[in-house]
N, C-alpha and C positions, 0 to 999 in steps of 0.2 A: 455451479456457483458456490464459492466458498462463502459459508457466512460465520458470524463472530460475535459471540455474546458476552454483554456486561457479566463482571464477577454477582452480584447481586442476582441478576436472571440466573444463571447458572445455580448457585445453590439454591433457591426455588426448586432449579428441577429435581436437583440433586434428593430434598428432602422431600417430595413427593414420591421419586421412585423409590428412597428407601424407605418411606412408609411401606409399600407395597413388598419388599423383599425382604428373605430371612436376613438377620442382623448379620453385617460383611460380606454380604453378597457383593454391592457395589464395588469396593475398596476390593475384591476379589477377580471382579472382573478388569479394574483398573492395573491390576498388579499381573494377568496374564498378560494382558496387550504391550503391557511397560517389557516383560523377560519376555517376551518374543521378538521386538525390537531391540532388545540388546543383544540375544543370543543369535538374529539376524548381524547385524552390526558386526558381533565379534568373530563368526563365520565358526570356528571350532570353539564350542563351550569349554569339551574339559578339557582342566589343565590349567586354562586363563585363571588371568589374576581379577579382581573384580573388588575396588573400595567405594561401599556406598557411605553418602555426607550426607547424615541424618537429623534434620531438622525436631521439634515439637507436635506439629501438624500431621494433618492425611498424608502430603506427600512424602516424608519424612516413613508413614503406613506403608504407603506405594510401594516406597524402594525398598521397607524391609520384606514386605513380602514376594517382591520379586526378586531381590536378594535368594531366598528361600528355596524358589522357582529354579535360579541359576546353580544353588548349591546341589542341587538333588539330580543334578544334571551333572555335575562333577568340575565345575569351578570352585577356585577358592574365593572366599566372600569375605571380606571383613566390613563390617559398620564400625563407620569414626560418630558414636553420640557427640551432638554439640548441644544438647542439654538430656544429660542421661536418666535424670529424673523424670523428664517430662516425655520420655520417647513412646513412643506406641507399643503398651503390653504386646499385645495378639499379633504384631506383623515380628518384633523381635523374638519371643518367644520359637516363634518358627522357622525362623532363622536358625537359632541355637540348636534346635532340633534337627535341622537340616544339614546342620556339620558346620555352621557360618559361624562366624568370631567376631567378637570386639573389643576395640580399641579407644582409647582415649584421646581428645584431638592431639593432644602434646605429642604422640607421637606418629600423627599422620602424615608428616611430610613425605619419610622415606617409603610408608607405604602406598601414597599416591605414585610418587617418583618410579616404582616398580610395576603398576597399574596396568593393565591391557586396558580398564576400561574400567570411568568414574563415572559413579551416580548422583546428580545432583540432587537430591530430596530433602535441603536445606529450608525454605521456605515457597507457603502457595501463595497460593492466585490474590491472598488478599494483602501478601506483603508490599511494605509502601517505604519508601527512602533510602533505598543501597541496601548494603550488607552491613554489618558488625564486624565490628574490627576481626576477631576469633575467625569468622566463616569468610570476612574478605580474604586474609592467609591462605587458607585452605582453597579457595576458587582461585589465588593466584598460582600455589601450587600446580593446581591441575590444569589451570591454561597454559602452564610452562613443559607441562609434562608430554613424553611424546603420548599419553591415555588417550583413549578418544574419550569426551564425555557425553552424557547424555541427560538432558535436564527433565525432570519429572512435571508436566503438565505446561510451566513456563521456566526460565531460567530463573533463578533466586536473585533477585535485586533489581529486576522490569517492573512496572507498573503493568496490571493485566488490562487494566481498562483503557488507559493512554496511551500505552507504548511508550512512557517516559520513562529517563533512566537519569535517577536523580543522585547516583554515587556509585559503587562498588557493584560489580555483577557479572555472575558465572557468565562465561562464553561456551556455550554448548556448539556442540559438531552435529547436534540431534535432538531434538526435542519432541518429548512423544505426552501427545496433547490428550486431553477424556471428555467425549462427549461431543464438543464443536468447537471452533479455533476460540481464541481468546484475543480481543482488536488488537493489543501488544506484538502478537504475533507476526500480525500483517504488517505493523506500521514501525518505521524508522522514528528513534535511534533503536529501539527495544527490539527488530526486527533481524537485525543486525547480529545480535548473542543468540538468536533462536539458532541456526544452522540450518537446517534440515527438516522441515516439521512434519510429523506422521499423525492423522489423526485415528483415536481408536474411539471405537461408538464404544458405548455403554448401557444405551436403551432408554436419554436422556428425553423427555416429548418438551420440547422449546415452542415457545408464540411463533408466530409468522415472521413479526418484525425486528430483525436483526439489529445492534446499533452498529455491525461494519458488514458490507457485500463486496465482495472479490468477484469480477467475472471472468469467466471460462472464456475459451474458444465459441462455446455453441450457444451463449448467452450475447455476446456480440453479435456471431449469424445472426440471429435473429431482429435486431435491431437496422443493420445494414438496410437502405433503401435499395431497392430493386427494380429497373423499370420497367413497365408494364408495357404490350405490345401498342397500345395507342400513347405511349409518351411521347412527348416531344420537350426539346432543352428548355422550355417556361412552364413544361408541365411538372418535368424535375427539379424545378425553382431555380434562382437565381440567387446567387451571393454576390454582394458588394464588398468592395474591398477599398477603404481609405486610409491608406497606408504610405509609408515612405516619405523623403525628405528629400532635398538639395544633397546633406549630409547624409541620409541613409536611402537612399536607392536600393540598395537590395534588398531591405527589409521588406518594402513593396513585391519585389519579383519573387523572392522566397513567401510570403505570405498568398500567392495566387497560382504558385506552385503548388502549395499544400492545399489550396483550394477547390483547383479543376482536378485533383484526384480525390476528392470527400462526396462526389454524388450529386452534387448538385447540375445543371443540367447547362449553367453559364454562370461567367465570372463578370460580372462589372469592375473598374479601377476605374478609382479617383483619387489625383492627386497628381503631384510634380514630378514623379516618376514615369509618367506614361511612354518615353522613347526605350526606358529599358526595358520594360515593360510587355510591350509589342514587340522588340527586336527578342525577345525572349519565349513569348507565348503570344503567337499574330493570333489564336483565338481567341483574347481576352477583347470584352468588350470596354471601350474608351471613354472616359468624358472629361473634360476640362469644366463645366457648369457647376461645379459641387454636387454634396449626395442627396439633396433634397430635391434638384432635376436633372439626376444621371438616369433614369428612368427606374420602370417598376425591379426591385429587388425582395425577393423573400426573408434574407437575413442581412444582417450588414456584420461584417469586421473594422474596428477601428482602433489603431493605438498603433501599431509597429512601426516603428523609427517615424516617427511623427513629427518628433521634435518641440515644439514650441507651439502647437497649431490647437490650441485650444477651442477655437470657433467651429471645424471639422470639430472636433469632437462632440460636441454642444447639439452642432447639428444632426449628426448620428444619433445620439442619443435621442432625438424628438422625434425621432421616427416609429413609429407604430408598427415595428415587426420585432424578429426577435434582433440583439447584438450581442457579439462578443468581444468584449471591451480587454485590451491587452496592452501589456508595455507603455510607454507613452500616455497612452491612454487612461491607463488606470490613475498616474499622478493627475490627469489634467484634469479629469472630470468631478463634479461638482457631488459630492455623495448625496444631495435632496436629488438631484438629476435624476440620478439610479435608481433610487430609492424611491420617487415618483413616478418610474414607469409600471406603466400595464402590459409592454409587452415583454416575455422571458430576457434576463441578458443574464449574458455568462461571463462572469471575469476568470483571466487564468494568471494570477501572479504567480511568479517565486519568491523565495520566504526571505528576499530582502525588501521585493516590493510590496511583501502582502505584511512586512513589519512596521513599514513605512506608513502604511495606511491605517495601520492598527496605534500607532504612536508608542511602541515598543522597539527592542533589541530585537535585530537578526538571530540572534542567539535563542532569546525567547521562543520564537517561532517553531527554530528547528529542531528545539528541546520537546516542543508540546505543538505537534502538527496537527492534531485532533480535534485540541481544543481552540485553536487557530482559525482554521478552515470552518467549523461551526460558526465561532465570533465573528467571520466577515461576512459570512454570509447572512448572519443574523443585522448585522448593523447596515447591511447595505443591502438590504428583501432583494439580493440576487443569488445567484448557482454562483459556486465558486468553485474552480478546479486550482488548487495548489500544486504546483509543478515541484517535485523532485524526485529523490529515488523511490520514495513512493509517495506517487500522486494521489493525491485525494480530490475528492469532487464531494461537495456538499449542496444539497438544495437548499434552496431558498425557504422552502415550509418545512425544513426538520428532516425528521424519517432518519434510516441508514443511508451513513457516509458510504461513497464506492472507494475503493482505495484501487490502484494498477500498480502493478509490481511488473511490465511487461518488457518497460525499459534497459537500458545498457547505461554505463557511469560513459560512456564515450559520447554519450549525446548532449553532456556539459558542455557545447559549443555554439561557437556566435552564430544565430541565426535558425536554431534547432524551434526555439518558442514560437514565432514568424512561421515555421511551416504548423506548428500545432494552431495555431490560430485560424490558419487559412483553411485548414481539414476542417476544424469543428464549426466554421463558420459554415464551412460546405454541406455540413450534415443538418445544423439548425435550418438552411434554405431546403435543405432535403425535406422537411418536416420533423424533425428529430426536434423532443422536449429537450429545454436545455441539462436536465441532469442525463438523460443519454447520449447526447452528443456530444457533453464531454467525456463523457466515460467512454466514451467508443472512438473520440479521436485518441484520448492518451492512450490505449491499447492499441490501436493501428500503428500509431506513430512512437510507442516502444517497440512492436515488433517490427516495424521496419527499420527503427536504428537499430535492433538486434542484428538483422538481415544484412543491412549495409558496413556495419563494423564490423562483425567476423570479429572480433578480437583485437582490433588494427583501430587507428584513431581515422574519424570519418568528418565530411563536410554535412551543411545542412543541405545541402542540395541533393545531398548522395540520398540522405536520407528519404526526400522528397519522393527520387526515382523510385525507391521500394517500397512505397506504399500499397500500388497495383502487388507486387507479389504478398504482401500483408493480408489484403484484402482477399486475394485468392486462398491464401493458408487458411486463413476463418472461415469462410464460406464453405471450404473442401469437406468438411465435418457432414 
């Protein structure tokens, strides 16, 4: 599991360990890991060209002492100061010593332009609002240049804590992180300018509780239901599925697709869709009486192409298991509804329906996915999974955000949501909390759109199919 600490945790740790070490130890250890991913990177040290952009701060340290690091190796190194007054004695100093040179920004363009490889050590982890005019130049420079770059802990002009990118900001090929990821890292749009993230320990001792968790492969194993030699399909639970329309019928049959492959051990469908339904999957159990006597169910789904069926909705909602409220669903329902139930329910908007709900701009949303997904979660006491390039999942009581980055941009397609629904509905009947069942549907169901697109533009149904080899891939660990 990847996990990801607030800028404030982080220098905690920071100044406790270096209470305990000789003075630059830490920034020493920061500065080997930093010149071994570039001298990685650049494959032949000497010889190469190498312009580090040198901030005020540690990172600004970072890069001159690994600057240092590359020169005594037999690159050329120049540092461009962008405040030469304020740069760091002890990493510059070594530098100079080292046979490395400096230059004034005025004339860094042509020496970026000639660059094998730019170090971004412009601003840290606690910079906030873009760049400055001076260093935006210079970062444009180098994202035009064929350099590679490499950003020093985070790219200079992300937000570390939010992932927000409020103006101007290095686009690295590489970012080589100290200690433990930083949430920007993980999360879109800031996720985006990372490139490549390497992280290097440094001997940081962090709390338990992360404010972002990424999970692995064998952090999902582990969640996965499995059945046991005396199950049988009502001992695997059952999912309810009230979905579909007149006008969306498929929403139904893709929503129970993604169902009977989530775990659970049968499918209930209710609703107007039941002929496609059945001509599509004759194992789905039927009802035309609504979801209050289609019989016992462990979880219910409700919302996908629903249309206008606000009383389905209503009705799901008063039921006493868990739900996961989607599409449709999320405009219809009543927020005291949600918000007074006792059993788990999951919403999974995207960030035009989870703006809507918020009484904000689209834009908003996808500017600050962090701060997002907390806020609905918090105004409507449920789990909420935000659907996009990276998914986040927030509980209802706080804690660390799960983010999935498992996803493919090709499963921006109609009807992709519908199968996520019907999965994670399948996993809540499995007995799965709602913050692991959605964090374990949105990983299955990125790697099987990974699986199904190939690179090639895919349907939601395609996707469907590759959920079974999804679920084999994770378990195989």
């Amino acid at each position: 599991m990847r996990s990801a600490y607030s800028v404030e945790t982080v220098r905690a740790a920071e100044r406790a360990l270096m209470a305990r070490l000789p003075e630059g130890a830490l920034m020493q250890r920061a500065a080997a890991g930093l010149a071994a991913a570039c001298a990685e990177l650049l494959g032949r040290v000497y010889g190469s060209r190498v312009v580090l952009l040198v901030g005020s701060g540690d990172n600004g340290g970072d890069a001159l002492y690994a600057g240092a690091r590359l020169a005594r190796r037999g690159a050329g190194v120049t540092a461009v100061l962008l405040a030469p007054e304020r740069a760091h004695a002890g990493g510059l100093a070594a530098l100079r010593r080292a046979g490395g040179a400096v230059a004034a920004a005025e004339s860094a363009e042509g020496l970026i332009e000639r660059a094998d490889l730019v170090v971004d050590g412009i601003v840290g982890i606690g910079g906030k609002g873009g760049l400055r005019p001076e260093a935006e130049a210079l970062a444009g420079v180098a994202g035009r240049s064929p350099a590679a770059v490499v950003a020093v802990d985070l790219p200079s002009g992300v937000e570390a804590d939010t992932g927000e990118v409020r103006g101007a900001a290095v686009r690295a090929d590489l970012t080589v992180t100290f200690g433990t990821y930083k949430p920007g890292l993980l999360i879109d749009p800031a996720r985006e300018y990372a490139g490549v993230v390497r992280l290097v320990g440094i001997g940081l001792e962090l709390p338990p509780e992360p404010e972002l968790q990424a999970l692995q492969h064998a952090d999902v194993a582990r969640l996965l239901p499995v059945p046991a030699g005396e199950s049988d399909k009502y001992r695997r639970g059952v999912v309810g599925i009230a979905a579909g329309s007149a006008r969306y019928p498929g929403a139904a049959v893709l929503a129970v697709s993604g169902a009977l492959r989530g775990g659970a051990g049968a499918v209930r469908y209710v609703g107007p869709a039941q002929e496609a339904v059945i001509a599509r999957f004759p194992e789905t159990l039927v009802s035309d009486r609504g979801p209050a006597k289609a019989g016992r169910v462990q979880a219910w789904v409700v919302g996908p192409g629903a249309g206008d069926d606000a009383a389905t909705v209503a009705e799901v909602l008063a039921a006493n298991v868990p739900v996961l409220l989607d599409a449709d669903g999320l405009r219809l329902a009543e927020r005291d509804a949600v918000r007074g139930r006792t059993a788990p329910t999951l919403m999974t908007p995207h960030a035009g329906e989870a703006a809507a709900l918020l009484g904000v701009r689209r834009e908003e949303v996808e500017g600050a996915r962090l701060a997002a997904v907390r806020e609905l979660a918090a105004a409507y006491r449920a789990t909420v999974l935000l659907k996009g390039s990276t998914t986040l999942v927030a509980d209802a009581g706080g804690g660390a955000v799960r983010v999935n980055a498992t996803g493919t941009s090709w499963l921006a397609t109609a009807g992709s949501g519908d199968v996520l629904s019907g999965l994670g509905g399948s996993l809540l009947a499995a007995g799965l909390p709602a913050l692991d069942a959605g964090s374990a549907a949105a990983y299955l169901h990125g790697l099987a759109g990974r699986f199904a697109a190939n690179g090639a533009p895919v349907g939601a149904h395609d996707v469907a199919e590759r959920i079974p080899e999804a679920w084999r891939d994770v378990r195989a660990l």
